[in-house]
C-alpha positions as CSV (number, residue, x, y, z in Angstrom):
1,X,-27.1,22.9,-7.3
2,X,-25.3,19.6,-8.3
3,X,-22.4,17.9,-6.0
4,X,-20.3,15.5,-5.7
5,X,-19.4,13.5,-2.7
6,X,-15.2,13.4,-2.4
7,X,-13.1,10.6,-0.5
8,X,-9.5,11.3,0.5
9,X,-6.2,9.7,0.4
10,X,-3.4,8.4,2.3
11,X,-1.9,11.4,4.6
12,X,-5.3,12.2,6.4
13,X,-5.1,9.7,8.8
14,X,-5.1,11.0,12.8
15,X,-5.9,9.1,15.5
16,X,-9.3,9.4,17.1
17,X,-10.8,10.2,13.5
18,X,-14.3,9.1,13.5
19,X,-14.7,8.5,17.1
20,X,-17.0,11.5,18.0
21,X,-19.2,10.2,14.7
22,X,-19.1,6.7,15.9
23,X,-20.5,8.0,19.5
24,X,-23.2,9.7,18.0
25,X,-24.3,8.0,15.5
26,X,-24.7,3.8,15.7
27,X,-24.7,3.4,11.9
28,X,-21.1,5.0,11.9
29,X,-20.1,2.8,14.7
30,X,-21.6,-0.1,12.6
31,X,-18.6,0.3,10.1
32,X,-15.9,0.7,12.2
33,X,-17.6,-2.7,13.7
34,X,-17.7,-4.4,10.1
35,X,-14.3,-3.2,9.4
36,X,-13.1,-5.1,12.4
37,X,-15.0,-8.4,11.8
38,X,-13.8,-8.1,8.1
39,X,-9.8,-8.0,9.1
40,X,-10.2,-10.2,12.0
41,X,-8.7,-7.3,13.9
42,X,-9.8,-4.2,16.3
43,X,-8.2,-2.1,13.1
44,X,-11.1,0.2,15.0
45,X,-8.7,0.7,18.6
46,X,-5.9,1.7,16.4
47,X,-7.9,4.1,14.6
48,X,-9.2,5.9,17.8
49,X,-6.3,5.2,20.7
50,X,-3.3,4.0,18.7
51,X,0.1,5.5,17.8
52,X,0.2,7.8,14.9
53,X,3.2,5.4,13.5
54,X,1.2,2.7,13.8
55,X,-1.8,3.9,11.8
56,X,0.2,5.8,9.4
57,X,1.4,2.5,8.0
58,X,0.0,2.0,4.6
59,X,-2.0,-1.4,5.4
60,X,-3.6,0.0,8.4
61,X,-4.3,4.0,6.8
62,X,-6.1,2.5,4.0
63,X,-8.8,0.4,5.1
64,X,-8.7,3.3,8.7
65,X,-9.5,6.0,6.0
66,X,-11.8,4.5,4.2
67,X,-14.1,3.2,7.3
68,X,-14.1,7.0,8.4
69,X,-15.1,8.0,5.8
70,X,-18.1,5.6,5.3
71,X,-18.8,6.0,9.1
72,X,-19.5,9.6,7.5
73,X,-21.6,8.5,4.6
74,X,-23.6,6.4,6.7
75,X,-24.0,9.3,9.4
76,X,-25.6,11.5,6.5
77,X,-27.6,8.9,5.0
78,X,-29.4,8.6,8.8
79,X,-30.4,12.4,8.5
80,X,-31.8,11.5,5.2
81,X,-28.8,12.6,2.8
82,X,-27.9,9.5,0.7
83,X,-25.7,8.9,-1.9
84,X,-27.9,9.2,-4.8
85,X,-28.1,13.2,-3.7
86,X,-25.0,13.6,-5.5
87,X,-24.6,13.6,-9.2
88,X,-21.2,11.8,-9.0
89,X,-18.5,10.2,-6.4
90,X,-14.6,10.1,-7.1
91,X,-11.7,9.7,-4.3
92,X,-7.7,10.5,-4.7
93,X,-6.2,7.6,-4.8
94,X,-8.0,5.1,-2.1
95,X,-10.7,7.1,-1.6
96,X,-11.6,6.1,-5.2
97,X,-12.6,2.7,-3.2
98,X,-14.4,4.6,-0.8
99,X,-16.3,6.6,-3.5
100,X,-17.0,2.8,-5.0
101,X,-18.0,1.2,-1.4
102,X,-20.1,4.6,-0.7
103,X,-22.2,4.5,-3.8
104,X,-22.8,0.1,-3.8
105,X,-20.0,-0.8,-6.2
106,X,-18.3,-2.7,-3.7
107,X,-19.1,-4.1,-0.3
108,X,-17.9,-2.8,2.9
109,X,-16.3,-6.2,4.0
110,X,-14.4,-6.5,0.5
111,X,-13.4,-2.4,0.3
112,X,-11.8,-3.2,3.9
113,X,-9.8,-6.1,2.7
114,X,-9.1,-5.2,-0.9
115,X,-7.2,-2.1,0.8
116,X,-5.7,-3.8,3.6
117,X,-3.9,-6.1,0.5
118,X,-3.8,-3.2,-1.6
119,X,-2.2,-1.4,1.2
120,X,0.6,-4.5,2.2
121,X,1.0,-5.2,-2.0
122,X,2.3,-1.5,-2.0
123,X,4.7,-1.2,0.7
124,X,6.1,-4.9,0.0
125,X,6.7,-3.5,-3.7
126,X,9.5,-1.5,-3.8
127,X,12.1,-2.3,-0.8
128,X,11.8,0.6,1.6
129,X,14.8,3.5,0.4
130,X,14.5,2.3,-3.2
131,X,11.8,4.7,-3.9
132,X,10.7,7.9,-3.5
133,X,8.0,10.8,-4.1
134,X,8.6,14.6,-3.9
135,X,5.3,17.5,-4.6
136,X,6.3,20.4,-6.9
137,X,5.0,23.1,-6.0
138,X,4.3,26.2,-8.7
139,X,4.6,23.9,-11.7
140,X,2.0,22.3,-13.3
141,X,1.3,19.3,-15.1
142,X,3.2,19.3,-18.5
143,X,6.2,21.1,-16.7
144,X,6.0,18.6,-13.8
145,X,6.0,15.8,-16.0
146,X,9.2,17.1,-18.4
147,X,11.3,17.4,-15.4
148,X,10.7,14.0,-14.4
149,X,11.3,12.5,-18.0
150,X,14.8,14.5,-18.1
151,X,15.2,13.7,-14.0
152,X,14.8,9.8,-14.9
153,X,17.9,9.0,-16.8
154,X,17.2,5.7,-17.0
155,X,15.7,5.2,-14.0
156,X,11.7,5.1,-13.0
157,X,10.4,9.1,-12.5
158,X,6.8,9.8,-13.8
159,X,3.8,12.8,-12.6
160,X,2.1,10.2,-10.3
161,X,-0.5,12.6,-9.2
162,X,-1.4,15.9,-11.0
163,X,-3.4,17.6,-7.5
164,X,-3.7,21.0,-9.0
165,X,-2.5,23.4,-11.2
166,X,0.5,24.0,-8.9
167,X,0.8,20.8,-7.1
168,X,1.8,17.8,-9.0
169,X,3.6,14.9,-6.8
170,X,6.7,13.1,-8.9
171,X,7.1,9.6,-8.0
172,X,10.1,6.6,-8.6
173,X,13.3,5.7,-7.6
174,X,15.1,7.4,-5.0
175,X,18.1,8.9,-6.9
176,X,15.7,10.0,-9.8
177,X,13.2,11.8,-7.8
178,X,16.2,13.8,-5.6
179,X,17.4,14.5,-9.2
180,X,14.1,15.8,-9.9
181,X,14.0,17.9,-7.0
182,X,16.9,19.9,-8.1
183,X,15.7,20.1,-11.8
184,X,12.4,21.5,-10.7
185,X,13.9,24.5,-8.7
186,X,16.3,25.2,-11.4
187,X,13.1,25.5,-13.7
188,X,11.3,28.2,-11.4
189,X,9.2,25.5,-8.8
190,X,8.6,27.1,-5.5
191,X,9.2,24.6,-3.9
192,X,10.2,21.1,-4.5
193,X,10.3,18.6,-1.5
194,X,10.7,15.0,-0.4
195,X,7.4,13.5,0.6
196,X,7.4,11.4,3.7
197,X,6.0,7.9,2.5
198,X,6.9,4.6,3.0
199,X,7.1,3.7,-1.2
200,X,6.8,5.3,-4.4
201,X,3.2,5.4,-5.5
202,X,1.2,5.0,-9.1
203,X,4.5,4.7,-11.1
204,X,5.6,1.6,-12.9
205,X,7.9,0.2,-9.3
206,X,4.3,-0.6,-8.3
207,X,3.9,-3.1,-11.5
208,X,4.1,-5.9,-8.5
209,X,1.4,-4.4,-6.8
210,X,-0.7,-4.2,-10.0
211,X,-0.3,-8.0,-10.2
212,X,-1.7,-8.8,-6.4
213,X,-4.8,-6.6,-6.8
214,X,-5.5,-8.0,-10.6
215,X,-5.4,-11.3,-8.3
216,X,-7.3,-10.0,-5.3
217,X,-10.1,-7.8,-7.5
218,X,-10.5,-11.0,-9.6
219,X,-12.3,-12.7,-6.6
220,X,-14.5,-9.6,-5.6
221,X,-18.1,-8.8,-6.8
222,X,-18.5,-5.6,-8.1
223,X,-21.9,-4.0,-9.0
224,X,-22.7,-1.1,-10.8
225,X,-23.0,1.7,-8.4
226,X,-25.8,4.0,-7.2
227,X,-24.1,6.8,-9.0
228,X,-21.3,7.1,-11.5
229,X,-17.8,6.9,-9.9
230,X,-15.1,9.1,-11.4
231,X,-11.9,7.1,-12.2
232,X,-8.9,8.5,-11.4
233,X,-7.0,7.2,-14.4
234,X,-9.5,8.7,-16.8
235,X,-10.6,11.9,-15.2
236,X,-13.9,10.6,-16.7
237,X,-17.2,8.9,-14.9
238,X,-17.9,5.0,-15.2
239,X,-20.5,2.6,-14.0
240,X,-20.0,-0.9,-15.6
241,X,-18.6,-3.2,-13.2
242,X,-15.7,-4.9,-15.7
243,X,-15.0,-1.1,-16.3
244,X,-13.9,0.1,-12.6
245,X,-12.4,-3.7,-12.3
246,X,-9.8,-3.3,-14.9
247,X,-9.3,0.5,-13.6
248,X,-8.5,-0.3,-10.3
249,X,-5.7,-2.6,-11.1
250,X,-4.5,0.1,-13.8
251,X,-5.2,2.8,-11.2
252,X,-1.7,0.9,-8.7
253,X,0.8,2.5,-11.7
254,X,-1.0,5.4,-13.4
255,X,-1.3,8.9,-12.3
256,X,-4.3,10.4,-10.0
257,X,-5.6,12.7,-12.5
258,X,-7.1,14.6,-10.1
259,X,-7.6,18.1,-11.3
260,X,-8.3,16.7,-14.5
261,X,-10.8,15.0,-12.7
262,X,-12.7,17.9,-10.3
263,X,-12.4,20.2,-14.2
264,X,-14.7,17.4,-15.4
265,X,-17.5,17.0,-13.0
266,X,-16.9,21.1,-12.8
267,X,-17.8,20.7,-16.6
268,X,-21.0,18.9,-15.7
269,X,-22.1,21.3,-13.5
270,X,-21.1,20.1,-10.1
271,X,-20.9,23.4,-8.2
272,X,-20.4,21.9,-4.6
273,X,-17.8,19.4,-3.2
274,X,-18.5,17.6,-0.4
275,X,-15.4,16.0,1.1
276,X,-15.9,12.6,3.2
277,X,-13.8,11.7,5.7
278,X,-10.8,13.3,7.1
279,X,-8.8,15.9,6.6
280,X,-9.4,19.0,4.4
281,X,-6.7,18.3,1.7
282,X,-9.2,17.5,-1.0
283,X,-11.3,20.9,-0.4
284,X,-7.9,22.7,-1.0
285,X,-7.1,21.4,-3.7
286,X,-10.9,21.7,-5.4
287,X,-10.9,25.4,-4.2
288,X,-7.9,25.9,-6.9
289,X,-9.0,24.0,-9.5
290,X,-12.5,25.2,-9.5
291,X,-12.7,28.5,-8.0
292,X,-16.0,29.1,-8.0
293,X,-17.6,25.9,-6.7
294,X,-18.3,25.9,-2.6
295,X,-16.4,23.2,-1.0
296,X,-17.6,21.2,2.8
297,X,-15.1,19.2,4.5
298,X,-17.8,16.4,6.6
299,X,-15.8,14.7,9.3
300,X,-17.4,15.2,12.8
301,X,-21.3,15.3,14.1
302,X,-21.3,19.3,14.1
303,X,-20.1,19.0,10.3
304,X,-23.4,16.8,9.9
305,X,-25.9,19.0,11.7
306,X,-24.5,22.1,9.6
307,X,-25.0,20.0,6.1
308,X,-28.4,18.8,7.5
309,X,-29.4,22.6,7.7
């Protein structure tokens, strides 16, 4: 049976992630250890004793995520379950640099400070109560992204990430997306709410942020990875290096096309979703997209020994 190994986003940072791995498993701890040396900080406390707040701040959940969910990776390959057993990697959002640091593409040390900027580019982006993002729920893409276009009047409002066929997440200026809000439950949504982020994600406000990572990916060697890495903007795999370069940059302002995305390797014939890291959200989402492929969230030891068997 085909899988895929799956990274997740921003919103499934808690504090302590990774600790229990990092105890049993000295090839976990040896990435939250990198990670430190890499920022010049104990990024690694934060992660396991600091305040939620703290950690839920965009610079520090991005690299935090992504070192759990290596940690993980790196906890599997030492029961003999390596990359290369899956048929593809892909990640919502920064996990797609967790998918790219898991299967070789990029370093750890770079992945850690390409998000940490990444992370700082997008809050300092958009002045904080500019922007905005809101999930609507019961509508799917093509509805989603009309009520944004009629929502925007002249303002920034685009579908920044399509989740599932009843989840897609709106994203721009304030005013537009509260209009949007209101459109969406006029139009049959079941719900429609405000998202609790700090700026508005993959819509044109983060054209700034576009800019530092074009900078900041400039200087970074990329290789072509163990296996092929499935772009969020294309909903398609890619392996050549200047490929995935020029996609991360684009990836800052386009949508997460990530049902498109989990349809496609379904199309393949990836039957099994392994999610990497923390949280759940991804396997959710997978479980309505694809119905009949099995879905394994992997965050802790026991998750480990039961994958192992």
């Amino acid at each position: 049976m085909a899988r895929a190994f799956v990274f997740p986003g921003q919103g499934a940072q808690v504090v302590g992630m990774g600790k229990a791995l990092a105890d049993a498993y000295p090839a976990a701890r040896a990435v939250f250890d990198e990670v430190d040396a890499a920022l010049g900080e104990k990024l690694s406390s934060l992660i396991w004793e600091g305040a939620q707040e703290q950690l839920t701040l965009t610079e520090n959940a991005q690299p935090a995520l992504m070192a759990t969910s290596i940690a993980v990776m790196r906890a599997l390959e030492a029961e003999g379950i390596g990359v290369t057993s899956a048929a593809f990697v892909a990640g919502h959002s920064l996990g797609e640099y967790s998918a790219l640091c898991a299967a070789g593409a990029l370093s750890l040390a770079d992945t850690a400070r390409l998000l940490r900027q990444r992370g700082r580019a997008m809050q300092e982006a958009v002045p904080v109560g500019v922007g905005a993002m809101a999930a609507l729920l019961g509508l799917d893409f093509e509805a989603a992204s009309a009520v944004a276009a009629e929502a925007a009047m002249g303002e920034v409002c685009q579908a920044a990430n399509d989740n599932d066929p009843a989840q897609v997440v709106v994203s721009g200026h304030k005013a537009a997306v509260e209009r949007a809000v209101e459109i969406a439950k006029a139009r049959g949504a079941k719900r429609a709410v405000l998202l609790p982020v700090s700026a508005p994600f993959h819509c044109a406000l983060m054209a700034p942020a576009a800019r530092v990572m074009a900078e900041a990916l400039d200087d970074v060697a990329i290789r072509t990875p163990a296996v092929p890495v499935v772009a969020n903007v294309r909903a398609r795999a890619v392996s050549e290096p200047e490929v995935i370069r020029s996609l991360l940059v684009e990836q800052v302002t386009g949508a997460v096309r990530w049902r498109e995305s989990v349809e496609w390797m379904a199309g393949q014939g990836v039957a099994a979703f392994w999610e990497i890291g923390a949280g759940k959200a991804l396997s959710g989402m997978i479980r309505r997209i694809a119905k009949e492929a099995e879905t394994r969230a992997i965050a802790a030891p026991e998750d480990i020994a039961a994958a192992k068997g």
